[in-house]
C-alpha positions as CSV (number, residue, x, y, z in Angstrom):
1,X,27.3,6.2,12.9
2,X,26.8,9.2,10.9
3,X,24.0,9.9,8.2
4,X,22.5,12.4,5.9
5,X,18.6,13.3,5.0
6,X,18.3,14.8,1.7
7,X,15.4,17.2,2.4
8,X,16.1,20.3,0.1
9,X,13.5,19.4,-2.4
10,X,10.8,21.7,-4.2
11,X,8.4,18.7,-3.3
12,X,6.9,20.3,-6.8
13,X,5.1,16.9,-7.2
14,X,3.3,16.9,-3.5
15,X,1.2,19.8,-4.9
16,X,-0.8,21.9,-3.6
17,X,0.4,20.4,-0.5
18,X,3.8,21.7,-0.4
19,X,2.7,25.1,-1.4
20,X,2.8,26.5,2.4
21,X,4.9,23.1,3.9
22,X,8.4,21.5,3.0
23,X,7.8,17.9,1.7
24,X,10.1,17.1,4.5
25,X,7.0,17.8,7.2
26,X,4.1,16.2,5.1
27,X,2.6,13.5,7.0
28,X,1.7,10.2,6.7
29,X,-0.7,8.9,9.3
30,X,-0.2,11.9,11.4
31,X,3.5,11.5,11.3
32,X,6.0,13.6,9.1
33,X,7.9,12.4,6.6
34,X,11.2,13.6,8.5
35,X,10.3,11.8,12.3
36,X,10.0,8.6,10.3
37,X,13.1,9.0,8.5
38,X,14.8,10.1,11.7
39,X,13.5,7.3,13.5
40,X,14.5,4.7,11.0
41,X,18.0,5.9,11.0
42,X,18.4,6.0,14.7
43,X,16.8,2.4,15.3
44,X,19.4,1.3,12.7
45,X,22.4,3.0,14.7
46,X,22.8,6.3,12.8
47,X,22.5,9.0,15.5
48,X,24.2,11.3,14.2
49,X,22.5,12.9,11.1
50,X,23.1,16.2,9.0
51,X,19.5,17.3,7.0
52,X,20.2,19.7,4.0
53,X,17.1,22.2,4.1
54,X,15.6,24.8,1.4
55,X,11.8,25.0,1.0
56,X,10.3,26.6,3.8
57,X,13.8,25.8,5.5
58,X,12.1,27.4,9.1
59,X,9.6,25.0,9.6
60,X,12.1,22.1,9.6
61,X,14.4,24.2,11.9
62,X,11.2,24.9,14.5
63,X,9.8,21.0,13.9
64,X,13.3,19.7,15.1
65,X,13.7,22.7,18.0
66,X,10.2,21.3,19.0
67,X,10.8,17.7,19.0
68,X,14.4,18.0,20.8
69,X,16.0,16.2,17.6
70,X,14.6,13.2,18.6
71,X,17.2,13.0,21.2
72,X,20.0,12.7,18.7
73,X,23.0,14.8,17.4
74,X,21.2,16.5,14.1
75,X,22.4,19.9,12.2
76,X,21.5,21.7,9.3
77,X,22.8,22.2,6.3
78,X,21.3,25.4,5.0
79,X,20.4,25.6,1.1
80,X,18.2,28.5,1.5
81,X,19.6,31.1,-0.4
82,X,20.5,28.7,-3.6
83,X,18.9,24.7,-3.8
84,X,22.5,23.0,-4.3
85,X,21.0,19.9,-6.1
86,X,21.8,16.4,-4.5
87,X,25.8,16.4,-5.7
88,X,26.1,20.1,-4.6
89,X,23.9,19.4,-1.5
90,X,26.4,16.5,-0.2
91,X,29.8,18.5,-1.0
92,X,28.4,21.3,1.1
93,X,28.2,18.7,4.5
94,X,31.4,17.2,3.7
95,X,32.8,19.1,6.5
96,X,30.2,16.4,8.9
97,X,31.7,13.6,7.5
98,X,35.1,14.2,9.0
99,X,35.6,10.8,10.9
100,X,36.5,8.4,7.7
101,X,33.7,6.3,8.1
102,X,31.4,5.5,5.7
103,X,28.0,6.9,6.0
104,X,24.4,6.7,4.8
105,X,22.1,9.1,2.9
106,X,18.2,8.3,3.1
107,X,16.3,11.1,0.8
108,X,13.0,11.8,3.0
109,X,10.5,10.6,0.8
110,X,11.2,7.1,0.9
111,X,9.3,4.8,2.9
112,X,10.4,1.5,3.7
113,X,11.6,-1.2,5.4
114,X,14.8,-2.2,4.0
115,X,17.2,-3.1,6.5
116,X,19.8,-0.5,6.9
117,X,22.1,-1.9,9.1
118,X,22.7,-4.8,6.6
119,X,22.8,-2.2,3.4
120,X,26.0,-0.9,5.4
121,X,27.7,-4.0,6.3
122,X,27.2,-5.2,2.7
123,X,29.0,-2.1,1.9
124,X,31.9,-2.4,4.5
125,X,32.6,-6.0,2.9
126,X,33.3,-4.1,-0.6
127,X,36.1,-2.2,-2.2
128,X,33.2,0.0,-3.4
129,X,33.1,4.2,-3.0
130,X,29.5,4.2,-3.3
131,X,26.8,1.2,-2.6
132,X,23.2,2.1,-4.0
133,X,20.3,0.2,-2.7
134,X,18.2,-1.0,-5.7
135,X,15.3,-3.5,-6.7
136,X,14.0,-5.0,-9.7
137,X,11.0,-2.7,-9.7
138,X,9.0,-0.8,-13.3
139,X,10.3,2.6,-13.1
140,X,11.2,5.5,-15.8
141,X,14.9,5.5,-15.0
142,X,17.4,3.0,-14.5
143,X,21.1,2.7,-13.4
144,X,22.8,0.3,-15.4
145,X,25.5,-2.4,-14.3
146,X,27.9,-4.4,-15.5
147,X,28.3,-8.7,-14.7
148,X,30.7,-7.5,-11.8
149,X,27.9,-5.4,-10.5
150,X,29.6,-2.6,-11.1
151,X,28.1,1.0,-12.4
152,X,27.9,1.2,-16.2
153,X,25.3,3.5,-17.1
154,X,21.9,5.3,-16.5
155,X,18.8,5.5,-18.9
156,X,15.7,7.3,-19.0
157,X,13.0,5.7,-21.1
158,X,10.7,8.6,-20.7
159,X,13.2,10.8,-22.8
160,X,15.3,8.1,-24.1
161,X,18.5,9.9,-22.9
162,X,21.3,7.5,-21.9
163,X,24.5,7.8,-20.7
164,X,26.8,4.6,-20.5
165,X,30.8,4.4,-19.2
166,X,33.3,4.7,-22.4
167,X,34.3,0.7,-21.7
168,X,30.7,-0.7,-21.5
169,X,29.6,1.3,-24.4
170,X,30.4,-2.3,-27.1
171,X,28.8,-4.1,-24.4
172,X,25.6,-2.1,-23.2
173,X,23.2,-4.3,-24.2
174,X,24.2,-6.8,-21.2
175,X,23.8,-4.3,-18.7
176,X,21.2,-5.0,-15.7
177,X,19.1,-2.3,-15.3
178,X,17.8,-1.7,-11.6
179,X,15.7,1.0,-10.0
180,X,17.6,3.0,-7.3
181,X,15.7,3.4,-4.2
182,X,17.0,6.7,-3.1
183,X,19.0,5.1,-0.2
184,X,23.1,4.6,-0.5
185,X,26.3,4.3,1.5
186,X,29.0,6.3,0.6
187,X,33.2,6.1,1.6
188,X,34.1,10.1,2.7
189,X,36.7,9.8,-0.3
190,X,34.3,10.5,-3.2
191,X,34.7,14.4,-1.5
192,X,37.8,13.9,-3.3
193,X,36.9,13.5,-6.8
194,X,34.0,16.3,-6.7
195,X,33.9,18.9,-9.7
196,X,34.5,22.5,-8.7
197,X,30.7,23.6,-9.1
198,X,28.8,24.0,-6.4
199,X,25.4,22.9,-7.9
200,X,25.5,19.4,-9.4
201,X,24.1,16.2,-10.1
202,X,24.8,12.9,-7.7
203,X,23.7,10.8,-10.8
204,X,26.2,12.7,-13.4
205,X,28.7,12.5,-10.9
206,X,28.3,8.9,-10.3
207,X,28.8,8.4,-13.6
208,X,31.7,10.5,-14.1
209,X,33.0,8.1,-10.9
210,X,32.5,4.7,-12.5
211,X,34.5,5.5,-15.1
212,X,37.6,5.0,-13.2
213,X,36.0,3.8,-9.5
214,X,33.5,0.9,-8.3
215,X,29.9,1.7,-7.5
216,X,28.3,-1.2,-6.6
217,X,24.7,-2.4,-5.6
218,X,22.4,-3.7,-2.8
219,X,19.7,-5.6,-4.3
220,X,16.5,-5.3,-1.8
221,X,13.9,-6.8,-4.3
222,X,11.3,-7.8,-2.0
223,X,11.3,-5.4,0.5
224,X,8.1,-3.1,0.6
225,X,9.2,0.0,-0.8
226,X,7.6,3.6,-1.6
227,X,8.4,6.7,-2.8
228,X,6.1,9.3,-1.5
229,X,7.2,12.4,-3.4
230,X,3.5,12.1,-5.2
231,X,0.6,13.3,-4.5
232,X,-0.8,10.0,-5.5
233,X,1.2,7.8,-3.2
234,X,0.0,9.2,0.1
235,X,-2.6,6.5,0.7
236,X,-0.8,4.3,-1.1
237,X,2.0,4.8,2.0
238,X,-0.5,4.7,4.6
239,X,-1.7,1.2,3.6
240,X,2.2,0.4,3.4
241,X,3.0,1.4,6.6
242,X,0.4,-0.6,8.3
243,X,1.0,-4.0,6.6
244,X,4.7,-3.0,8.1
245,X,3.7,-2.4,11.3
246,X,1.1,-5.8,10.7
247,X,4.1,-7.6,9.4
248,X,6.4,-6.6,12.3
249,X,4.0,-7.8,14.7
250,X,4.0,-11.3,13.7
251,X,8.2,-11.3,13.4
């Protein structure tokens, strides 16, 4: 099975840390950010895997050369001449994705231990283009869904910008919020219904999407869960990661 890594980022909030080192290759109990992303993928059944690259783009490159890819089929997607964004970042590896399957994307600073392999099989038993893994979790920003679990909207409550589909706009105030987790299966046809830009949002395109198109949800409240993109979240992920590895031993 095919995935992508979304490792492009600035990393702006993993400061000063990022200043000489992608976010991609920050480490969390002496192993980077990438190798356990990589790792997760490929004990889930995704051995093949694109990485989009950006900020300090050469040391991913050397990492991987290093490490062998881990023993799997990985290439680069080189952003380093202009950061494509996420929506700009995915149209640019279409050209991977040329098999029809669906596949997953796993941005590189998530930590976790949702199960993958049943976030894709939940997706193959839907008529959706897009399946986002989310949680009921206290967060800034929210994607919003209607009583068929269907995209309907997105909110920020930092900003209090919101954006909801022209038929749940009577009904917005049933929507569900849930926190997206920064993990999502996606069917090779959205490639299809991409804008013309090259730099774009995945969230504004979403939206666009649901207008017209299902985007549905995985719901993995319960899982443990982090996002290590900042600064203040790298112990936080170290204690996570060994109540996994305490929790695994007992299963």
């Amino acid at each position: 099975m095919k995935a992508m890594i979304f490792a492009a980022g600035l990393g702006t909030r993993l400061r000063p840390l990022t200043n000489d080192l992608p976010k991609a290759l920050i480490k969390i109990k002496d192993v980077t950010l990438l190798e356990l992303t990589i790792k997760k993928l490929n004990y889930y059944g995704f051995n093949e895997i694109i990485i989009n690259i950006h900020h300090w783009a050469d040391k991913i490159i050397d990492f991987l050369q290093v490490n062998k890819n881990f023993g799997l089929n990985i290439v680069i997607s080189d952003e380093s001449d202009l950061l494509l964004d996420t929506g700009g970042g995915l149209k640019k590896a279409a050209w991977f994705f040329n098999d029809n399957q669906p596949f997953l994307i796993h941005n590189v600073d998530i930590i976790s231990d949702i199960n993958l392999k049943e976030l894709y099989q939940n997706h193959l038993k839907s008529s959706a283009l897009v399946t986002l893994a989310v949680s009921k979790r206290q967060t800034s920003r929210y994607f919003l869904f209607d009583k068929e679990n269907n995209l309907a909207g997105w909110q920020n409550l930092k900003t209090n910008e919101e954006k909801i589909s022209t038929k749940n706009k009577e009904t917005k105030n049933q929507l569900t919020p849930l926190a997206f987790s920064g993990i999502q299966v996606i069917n090779p046809q959205v490639f299809s219904f991409m804008p013309e830009e090259k730099i774009f949002s995945i969230t504004d395109f979403y939206l666009t999407l649901a207008e017209n198109h299902q985007i549905k949800y995985f719901d993995h409240t319960g899982s443990n869960w982090l996002d290590v993109g900042k600064l203040e979240n790298i112990k936080t992920a170290e204690e996570m990661m060994m109540r996994m590895e305490h929790e695994s031993m007992k299963t």
